[in-house]
C-alpha positions as CSV (number, residue, x, y, z in Angstrom):
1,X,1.2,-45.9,109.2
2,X,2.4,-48.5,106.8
3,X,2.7,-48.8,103.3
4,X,0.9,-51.3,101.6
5,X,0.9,-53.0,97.7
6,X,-2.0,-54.8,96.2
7,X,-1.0,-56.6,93.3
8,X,-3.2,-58.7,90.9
9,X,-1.3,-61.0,88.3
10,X,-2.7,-62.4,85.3
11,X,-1.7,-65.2,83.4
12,X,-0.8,-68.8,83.8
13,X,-0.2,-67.9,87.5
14,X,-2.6,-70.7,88.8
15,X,-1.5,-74.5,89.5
16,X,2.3,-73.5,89.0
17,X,3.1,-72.7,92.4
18,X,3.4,-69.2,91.9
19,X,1.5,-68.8,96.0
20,X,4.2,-71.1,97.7
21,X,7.0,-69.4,96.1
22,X,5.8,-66.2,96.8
23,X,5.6,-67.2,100.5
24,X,9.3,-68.9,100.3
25,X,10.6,-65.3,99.2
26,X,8.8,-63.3,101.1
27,X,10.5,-65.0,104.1
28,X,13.4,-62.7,103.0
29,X,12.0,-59.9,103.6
30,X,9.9,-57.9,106.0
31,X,6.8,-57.7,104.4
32,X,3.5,-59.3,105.6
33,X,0.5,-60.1,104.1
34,X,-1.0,-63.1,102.0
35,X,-1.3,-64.6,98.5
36,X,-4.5,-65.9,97.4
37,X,-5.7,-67.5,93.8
38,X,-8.8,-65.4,92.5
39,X,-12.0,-67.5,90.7
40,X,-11.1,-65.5,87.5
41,X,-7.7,-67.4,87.0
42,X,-5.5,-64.2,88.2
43,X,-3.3,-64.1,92.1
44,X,-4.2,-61.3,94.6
45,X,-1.1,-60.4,96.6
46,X,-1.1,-58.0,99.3
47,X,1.9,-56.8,101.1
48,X,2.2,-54.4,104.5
49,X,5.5,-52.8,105.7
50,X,8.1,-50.4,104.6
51,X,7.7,-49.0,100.9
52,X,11.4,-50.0,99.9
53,X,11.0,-53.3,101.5
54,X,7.6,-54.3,99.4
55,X,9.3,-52.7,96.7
56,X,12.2,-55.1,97.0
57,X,10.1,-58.2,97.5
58,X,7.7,-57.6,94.3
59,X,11.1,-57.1,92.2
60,X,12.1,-60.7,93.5
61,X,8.9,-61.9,92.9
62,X,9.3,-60.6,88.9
63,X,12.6,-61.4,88.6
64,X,12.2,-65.4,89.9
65,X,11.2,-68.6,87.6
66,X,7.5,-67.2,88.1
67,X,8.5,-64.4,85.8
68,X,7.8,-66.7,82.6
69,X,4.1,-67.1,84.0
70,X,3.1,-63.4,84.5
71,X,1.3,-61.7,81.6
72,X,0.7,-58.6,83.7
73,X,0.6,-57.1,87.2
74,X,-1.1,-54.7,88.9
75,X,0.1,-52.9,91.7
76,X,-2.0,-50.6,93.8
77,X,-0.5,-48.5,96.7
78,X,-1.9,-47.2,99.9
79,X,-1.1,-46.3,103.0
80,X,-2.8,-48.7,105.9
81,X,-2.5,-49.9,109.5
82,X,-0.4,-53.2,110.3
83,X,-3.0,-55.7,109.8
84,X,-1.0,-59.3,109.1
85,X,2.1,-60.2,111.5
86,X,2.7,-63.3,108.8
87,X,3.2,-63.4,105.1
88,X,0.5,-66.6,103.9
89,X,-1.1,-68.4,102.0
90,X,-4.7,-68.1,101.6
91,X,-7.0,-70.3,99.9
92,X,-10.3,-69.1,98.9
């Protein structure tokens, strides 16, 4: 099994490139998954692989430039099967 975050941020996290930057750090870590803009204005991220490891990646993700756009996050654990063998963008 594999640990897995769901994480819904709210703000001005649309149209600021909050999904491509997400993608560009999660390339340093080992986390897979996808970023996606919701119709409600907020991001859905979700992240597979070792606790520590999403942990890590959501701390970058908080403490980059995006940090001035996020109102509030979510964050939802689980455990789950490896599903995603990527970390991407997805659009709708």
């Amino acid at each position: 099994m594999t640990d897995c975050a769901a994480v819904s941020y709210q703000g001005h996290v649309q149209g600021v490139g909050f999904r491509a930057t997400c993608r560009i750090i999660s390339r340093g870590y080992e986390v897979f998954g996808y970023v996606r803009n919701l119709p409600d204005g907020s991001v859905e991220l979700e992240a597979e692989g070792c606790r520590s490891e999403i942990e890590a990646f959501l701390t970058k993700i908080r403490e980059s430039a995006l940090s001035r756009f996020i109102h509030s996050e979510q964050v939802t654990w689980s455990s789950c099967q490896s599903r995603y063998k990527t970390f991407e963008i997805r659009h709708g």
